[in-house]
PAPA-291858 format. One record per residue (C-alpha): residue in three letters; residue number from 1; x, y, z. Coordinates in steps of 0.25 Angstrom, whole numbers, plus 5000, padded with zeros to 4 digits. Layout:
N
<residuo ALA; num NUM; u X; v Y; w Z>
...
END
This chain:
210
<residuo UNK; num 1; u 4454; v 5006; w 4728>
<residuo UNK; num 2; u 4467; v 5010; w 4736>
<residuo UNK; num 3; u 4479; v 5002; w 4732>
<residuo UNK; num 4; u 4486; v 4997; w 4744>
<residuo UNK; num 5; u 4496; v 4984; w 4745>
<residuo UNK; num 6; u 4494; v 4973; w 4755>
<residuo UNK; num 7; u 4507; v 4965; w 4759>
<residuo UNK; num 8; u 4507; v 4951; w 4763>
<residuo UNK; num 9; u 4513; v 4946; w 4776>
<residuo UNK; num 10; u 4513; v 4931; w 4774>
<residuo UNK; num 11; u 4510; v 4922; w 4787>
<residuo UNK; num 12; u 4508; v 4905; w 4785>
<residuo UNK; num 13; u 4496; v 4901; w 4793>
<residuo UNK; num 14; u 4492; v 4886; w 4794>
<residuo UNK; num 15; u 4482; v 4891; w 4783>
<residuo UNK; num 16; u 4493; v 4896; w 4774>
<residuo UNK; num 17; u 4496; v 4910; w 4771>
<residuo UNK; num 18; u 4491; v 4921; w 4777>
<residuo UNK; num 19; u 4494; v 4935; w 4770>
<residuo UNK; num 20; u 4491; v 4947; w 4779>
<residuo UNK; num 21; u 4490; v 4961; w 4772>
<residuo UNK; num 22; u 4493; v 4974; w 4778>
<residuo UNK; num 23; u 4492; v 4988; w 4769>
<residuo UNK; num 24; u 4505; v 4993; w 4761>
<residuo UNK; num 25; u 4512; v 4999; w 4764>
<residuo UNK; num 26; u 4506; v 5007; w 4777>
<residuo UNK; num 27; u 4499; v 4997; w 4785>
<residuo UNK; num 28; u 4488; v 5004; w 4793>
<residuo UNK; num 29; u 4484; v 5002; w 4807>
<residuo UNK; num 30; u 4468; v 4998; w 4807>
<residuo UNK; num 31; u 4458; v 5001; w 4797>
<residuo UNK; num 32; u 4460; v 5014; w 4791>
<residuo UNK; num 33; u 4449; v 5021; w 4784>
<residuo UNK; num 34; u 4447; v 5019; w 4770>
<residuo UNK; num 35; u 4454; v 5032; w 4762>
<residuo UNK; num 36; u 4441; v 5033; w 4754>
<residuo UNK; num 37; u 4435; v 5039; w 4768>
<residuo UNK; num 38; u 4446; v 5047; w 4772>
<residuo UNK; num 39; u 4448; v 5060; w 4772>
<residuo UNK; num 40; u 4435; v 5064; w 4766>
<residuo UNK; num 41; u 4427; v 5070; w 4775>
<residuo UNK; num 42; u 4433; v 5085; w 4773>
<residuo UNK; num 43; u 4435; v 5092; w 4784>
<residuo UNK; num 44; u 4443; v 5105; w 4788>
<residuo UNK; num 45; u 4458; v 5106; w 4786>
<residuo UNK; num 46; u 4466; v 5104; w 4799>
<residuo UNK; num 47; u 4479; v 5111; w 4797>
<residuo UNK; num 48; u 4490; v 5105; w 4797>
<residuo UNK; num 49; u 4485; v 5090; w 4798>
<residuo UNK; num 50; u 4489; v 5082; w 4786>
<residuo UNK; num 51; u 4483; v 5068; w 4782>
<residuo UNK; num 52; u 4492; v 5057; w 4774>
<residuo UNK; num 53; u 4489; v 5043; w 4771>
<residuo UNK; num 54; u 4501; v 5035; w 4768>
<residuo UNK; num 55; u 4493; v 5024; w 4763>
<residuo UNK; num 56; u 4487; v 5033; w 4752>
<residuo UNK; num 57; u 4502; v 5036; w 4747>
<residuo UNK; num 58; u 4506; v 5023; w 4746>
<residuo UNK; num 59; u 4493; v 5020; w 4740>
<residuo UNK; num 60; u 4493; v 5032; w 4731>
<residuo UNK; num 61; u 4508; v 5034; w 4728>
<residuo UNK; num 62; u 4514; v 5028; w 4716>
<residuo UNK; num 63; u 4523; v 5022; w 4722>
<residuo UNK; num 64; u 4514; v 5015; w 4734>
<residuo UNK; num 65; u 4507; v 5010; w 4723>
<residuo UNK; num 66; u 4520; v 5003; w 4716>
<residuo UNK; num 67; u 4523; v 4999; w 4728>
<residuo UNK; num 68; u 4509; v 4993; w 4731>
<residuo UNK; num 69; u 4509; v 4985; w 4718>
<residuo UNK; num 70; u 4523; v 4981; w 4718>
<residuo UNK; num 71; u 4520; v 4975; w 4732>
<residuo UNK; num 72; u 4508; v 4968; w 4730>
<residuo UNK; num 73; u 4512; v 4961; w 4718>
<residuo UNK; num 74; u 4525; v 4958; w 4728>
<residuo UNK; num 75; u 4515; v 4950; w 4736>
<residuo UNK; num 76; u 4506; v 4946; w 4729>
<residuo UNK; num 77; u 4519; v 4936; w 4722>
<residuo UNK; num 78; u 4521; v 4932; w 4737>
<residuo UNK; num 79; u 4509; v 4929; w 4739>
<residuo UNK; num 80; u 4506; v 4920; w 4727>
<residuo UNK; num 81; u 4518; v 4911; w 4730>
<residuo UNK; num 82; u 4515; v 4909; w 4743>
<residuo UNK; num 83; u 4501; v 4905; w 4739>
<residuo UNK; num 84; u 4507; v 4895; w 4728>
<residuo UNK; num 85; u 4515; v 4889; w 4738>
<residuo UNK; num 86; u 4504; v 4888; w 4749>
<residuo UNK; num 87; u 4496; v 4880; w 4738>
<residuo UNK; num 88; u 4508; v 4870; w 4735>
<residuo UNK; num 89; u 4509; v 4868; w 4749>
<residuo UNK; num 90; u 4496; v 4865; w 4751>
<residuo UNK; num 91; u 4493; v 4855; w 4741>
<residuo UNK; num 92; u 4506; v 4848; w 4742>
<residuo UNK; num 93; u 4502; v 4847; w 4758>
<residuo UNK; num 94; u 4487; v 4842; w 4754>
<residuo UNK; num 95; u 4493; v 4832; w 4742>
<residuo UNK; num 96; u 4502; v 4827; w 4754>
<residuo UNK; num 97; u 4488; v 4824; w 4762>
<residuo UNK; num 98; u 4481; v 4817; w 4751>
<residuo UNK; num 99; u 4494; v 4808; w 4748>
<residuo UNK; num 100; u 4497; v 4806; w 4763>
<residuo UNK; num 101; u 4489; v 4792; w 4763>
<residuo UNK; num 102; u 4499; v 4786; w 4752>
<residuo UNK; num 103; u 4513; v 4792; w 4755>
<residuo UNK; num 104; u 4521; v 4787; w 4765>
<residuo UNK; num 105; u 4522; v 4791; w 4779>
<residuo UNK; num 106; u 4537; v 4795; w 4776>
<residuo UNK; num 107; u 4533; v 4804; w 4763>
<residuo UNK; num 108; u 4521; v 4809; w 4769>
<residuo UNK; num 109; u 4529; v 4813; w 4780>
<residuo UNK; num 110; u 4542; v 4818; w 4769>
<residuo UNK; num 111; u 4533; v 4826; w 4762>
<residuo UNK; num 112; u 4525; v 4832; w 4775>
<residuo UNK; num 113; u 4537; v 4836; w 4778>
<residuo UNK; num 114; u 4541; v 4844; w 4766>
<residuo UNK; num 115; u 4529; v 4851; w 4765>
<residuo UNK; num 116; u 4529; v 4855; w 4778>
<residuo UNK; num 117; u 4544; v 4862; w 4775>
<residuo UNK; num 118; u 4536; v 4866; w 4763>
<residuo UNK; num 119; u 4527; v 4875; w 4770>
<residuo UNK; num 120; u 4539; v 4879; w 4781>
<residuo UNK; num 121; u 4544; v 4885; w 4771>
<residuo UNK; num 122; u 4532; v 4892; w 4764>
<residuo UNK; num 123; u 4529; v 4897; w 4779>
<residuo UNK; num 124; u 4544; v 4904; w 4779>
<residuo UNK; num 125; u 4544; v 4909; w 4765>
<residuo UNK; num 126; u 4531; v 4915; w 4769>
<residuo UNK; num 127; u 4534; v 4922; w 4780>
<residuo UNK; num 128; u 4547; v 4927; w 4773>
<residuo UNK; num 129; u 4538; v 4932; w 4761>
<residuo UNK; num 130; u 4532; v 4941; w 4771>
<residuo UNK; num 131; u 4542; v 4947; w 4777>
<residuo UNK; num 132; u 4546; v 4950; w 4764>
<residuo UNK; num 133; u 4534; v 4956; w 4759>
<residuo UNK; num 134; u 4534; v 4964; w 4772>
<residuo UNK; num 135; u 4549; v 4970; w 4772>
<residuo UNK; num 136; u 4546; v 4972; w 4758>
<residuo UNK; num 137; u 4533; v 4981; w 4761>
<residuo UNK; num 138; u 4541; v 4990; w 4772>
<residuo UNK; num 139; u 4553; v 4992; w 4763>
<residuo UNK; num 140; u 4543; v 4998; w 4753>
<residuo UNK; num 141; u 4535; v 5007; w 4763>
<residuo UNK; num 142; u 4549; v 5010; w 4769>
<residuo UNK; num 143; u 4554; v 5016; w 4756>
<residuo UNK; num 144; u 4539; v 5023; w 4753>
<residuo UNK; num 145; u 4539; v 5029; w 4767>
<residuo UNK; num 146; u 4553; v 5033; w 4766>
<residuo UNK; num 147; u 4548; v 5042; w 4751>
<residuo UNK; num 148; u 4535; v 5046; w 4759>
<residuo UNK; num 149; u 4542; v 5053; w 4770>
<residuo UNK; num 150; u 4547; v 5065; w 4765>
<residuo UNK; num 151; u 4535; v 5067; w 4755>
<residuo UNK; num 152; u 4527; v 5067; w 4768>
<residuo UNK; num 153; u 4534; v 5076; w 4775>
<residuo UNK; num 154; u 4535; v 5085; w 4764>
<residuo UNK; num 155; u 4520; v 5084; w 4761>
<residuo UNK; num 156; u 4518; v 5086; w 4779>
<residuo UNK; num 157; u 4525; v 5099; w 4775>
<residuo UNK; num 158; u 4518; v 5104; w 4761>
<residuo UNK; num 159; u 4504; v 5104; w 4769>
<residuo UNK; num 160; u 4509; v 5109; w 4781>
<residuo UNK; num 161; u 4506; v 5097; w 4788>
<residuo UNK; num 162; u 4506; v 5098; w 4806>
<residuo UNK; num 163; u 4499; v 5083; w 4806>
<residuo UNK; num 164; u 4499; v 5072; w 4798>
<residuo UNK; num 165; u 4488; v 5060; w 4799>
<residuo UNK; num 166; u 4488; v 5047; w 4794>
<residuo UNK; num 167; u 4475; v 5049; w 4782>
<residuo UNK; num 168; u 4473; v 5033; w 4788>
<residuo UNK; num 169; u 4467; v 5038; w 4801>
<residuo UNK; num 170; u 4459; v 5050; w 4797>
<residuo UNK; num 171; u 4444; v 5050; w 4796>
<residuo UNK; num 172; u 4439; v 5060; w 4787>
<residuo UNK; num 173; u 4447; v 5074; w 4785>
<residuo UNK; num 174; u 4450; v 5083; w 4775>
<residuo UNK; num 175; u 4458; v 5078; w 4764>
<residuo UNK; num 176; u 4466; v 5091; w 4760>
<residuo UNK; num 177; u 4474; v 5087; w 4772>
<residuo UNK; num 178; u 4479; v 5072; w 4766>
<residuo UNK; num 179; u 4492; v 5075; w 4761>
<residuo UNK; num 180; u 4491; v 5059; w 4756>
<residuo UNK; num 181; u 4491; v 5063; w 4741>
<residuo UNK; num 182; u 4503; v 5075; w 4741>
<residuo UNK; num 183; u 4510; v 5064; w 4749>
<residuo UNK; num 184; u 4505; v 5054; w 4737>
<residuo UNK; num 185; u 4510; v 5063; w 4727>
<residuo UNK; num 186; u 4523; v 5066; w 4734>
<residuo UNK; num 187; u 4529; v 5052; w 4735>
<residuo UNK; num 188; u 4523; v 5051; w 4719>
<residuo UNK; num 189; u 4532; v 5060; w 4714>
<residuo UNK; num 190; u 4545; v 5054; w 4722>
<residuo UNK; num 191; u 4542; v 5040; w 4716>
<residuo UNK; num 192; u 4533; v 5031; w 4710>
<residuo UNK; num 193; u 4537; v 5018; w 4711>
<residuo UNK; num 194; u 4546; v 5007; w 4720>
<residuo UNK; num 195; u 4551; v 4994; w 4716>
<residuo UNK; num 196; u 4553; v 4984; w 4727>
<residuo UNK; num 197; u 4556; v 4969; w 4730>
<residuo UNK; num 198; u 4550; v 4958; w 4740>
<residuo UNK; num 199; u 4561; v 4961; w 4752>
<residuo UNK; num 200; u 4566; v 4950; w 4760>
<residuo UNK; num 201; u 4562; v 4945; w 4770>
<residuo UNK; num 202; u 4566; v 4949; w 4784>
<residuo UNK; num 203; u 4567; v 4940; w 4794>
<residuo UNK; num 204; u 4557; v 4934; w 4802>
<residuo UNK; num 205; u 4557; v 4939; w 4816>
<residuo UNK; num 206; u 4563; v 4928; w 4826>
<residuo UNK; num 207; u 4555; v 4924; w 4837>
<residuo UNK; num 208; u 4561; v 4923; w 4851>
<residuo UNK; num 209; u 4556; v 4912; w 4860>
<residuo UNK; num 210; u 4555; v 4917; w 4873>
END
């Protein structure tokens, strides 16, 4: 099985958290066809037309694979706090209802009222988790794409390239023309491995009341 990284971007619905994933670090657009059924129907060679998945490198590279684990594990931690502190939350809100008959209208109201801040604040540490996580995945793909692109331009230019395609949006073809594992082995042998940190987070957009 491929191994590809999900990263998290964390909303608070009225049914808690919802964690919506997206593929790392080069988010395609619609359903692309699984890399088991590309390019292997054969075919003739076009000249000049290459083919490159830069999914696959980051998949397949050493370093795409670092990076994969190092992130995953990143948000996974995220993840497992903000799951604790969704369950405090809620038993403390439903031991409030089953002891709301014998407390006072005064400390029922008191502590209605923390827990409410409670889960303000859990909704905006939430939400500043990720962003973090976000600015945290494109700092990483940033740094990646910035190592791939002379690789790739050098590889465009070893094969005697005219036309690069994206290996994502090609049926079938022949697979002398993928240049995915030169590109694999090129950005190996540069480096193998990254170190990174959960980034801050940035801002939330200001919305302006028309």
């Amino acid at each position: 099985m491929r191994t590809y990284i999900s990263y998290a971007l964390i909303a608070v619905a009225s049914g808690g958290i919802v964690w919506v994933a997206s593929n790392w670090p080069v988010a395609s657009a619609g359903a692309s066809v699984p890399v088991e059924t590309q390019m292997a129907n054969g075919g003739p060679l076009i000249p000049g037309l290459c083919i490159l998945s830069r999914q696959a490198v980051i998949d397949d590279s050493k370093i795409g694979k670092v990076a994969n684990d190092r992130y995953r594990h990143m948000r996974d931690e995220v993840q497992s706090h903000f799951n604790a502190e969704q369950a405090s939350i809620s038993s403390e809100g439903q031991l409030l209802e089953s002891q709301k008959e014998t407390l006072s209208a005064a400390d029922y109201q008191k502590r209605s009222r923390d827990l409410a801040k409670r889960l303000q604040d859990f909704r905006s540490d939430a939400a500043d988790a990720g962003r973090a996580l976000e600015s945290t995945r494109q700092t990483v793909v940033a740094r990646i794409s910035a190592d791939l692109r002379p690789i790739i331009n050098a590889a465009y230019r070893q094969q005697h390239c005219g036309l690069l395609e994206a290996r994502e949006s090609i049926l079938a073809g022949n697979t002398d023309m993928d240049i995915t594992p030169i590109v694999v082995a090129g950005l190996d042998a540069k480096e193998t491995t990254i170190d990174f940190k959960l980034a801050r987070a940035a801002p939330a957009a200001a919305v302006t009341v028309q």
